[in-house]
C-alpha positions as CSV (number, residue, x, y, z in Angstrom):
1,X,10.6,4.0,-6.4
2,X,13.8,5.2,-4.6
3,X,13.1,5.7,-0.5
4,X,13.2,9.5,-0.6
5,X,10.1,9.8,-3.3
6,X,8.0,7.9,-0.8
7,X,9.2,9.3,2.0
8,X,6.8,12.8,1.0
9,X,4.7,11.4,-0.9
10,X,1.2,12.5,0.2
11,X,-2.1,10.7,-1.0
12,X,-3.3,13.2,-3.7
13,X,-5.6,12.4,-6.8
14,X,-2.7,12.5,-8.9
15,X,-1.1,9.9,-6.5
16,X,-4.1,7.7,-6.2
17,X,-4.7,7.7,-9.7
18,X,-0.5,6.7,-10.5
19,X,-1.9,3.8,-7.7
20,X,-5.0,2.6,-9.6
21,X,-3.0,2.1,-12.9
22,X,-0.1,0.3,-11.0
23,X,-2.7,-2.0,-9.8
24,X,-4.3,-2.6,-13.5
25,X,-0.9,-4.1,-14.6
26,X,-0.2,-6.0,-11.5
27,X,-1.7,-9.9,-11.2
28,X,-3.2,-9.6,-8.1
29,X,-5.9,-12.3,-7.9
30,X,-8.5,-10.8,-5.3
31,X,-11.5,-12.9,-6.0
32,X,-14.0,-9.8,-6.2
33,X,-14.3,-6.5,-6.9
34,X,-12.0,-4.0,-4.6
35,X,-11.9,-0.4,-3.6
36,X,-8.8,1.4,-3.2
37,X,-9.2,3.2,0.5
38,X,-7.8,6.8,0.2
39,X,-4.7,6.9,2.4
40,X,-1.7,5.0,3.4
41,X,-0.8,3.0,6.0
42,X,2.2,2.8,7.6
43,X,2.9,-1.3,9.1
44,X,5.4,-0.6,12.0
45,X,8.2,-3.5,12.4
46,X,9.2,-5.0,15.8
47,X,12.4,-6.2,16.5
48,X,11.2,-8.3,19.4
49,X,8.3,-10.7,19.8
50,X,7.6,-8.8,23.4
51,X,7.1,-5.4,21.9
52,X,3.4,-4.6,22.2
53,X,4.2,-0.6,21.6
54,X,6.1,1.1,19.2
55,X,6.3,4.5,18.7
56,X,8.4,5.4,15.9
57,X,10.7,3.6,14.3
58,X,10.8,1.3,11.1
59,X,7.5,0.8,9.0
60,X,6.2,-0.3,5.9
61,X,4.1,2.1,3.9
62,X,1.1,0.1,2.5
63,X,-2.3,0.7,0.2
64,X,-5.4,-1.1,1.4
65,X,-8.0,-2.4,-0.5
66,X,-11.3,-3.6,0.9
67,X,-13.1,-5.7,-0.7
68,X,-16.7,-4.7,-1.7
69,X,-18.6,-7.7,-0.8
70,X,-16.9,-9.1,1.9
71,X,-15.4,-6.1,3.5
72,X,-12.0,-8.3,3.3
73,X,-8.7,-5.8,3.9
74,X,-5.9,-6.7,1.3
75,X,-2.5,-5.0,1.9
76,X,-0.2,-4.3,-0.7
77,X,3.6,-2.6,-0.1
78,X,3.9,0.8,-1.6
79,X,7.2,0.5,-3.0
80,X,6.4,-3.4,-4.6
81,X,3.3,-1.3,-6.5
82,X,4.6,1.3,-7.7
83,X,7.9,0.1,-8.8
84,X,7.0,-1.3,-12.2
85,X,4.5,1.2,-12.6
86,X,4.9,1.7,-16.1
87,X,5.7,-2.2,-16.8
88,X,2.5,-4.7,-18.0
């Protein structure tokens, strides 16, 4: 997925839906059952190990899933998902 598309892309059903079938394809052995939580977030990057605040800058936008039993958070990249989204 090329950095402009994600750049806009807004969490619609269409988009949540393109998300749950990326994740059917993908191996992603989470030892229980997962819901996908609607929305994205965004992992900010420091530069320094003393940076305890960023506003703005670089980020990583992720999907979260929470596990159903455990209430476990997994993180997955955006981009890594969606790029072979078509590929099993």
């Amino acid at each position: 997925m090329e950095k402009e598309k994600l750049e806009f892309m807004v969490f619609t059903p269409e988009v949540k839906q393109r998300i749950i079938l990326a994740l059917n394809t993908k191996k992603l052995q989470i030892p229980e059952k997962v819901s996908l939580v609607d929305g994205f977030v965004n992992l900010p990057i420091n530069m320094q190990v003393t940076s305890n605040l960023v506003i703005g800058g670089r980020t990583i936008p992720m999907i979260t899933l929470v596990g159903n039993e455990t209430g476990r958070l997994y993180f997955f990249s955006l981009k890594m998902i969606l790029s072979d989204e078509g590929a099993k």
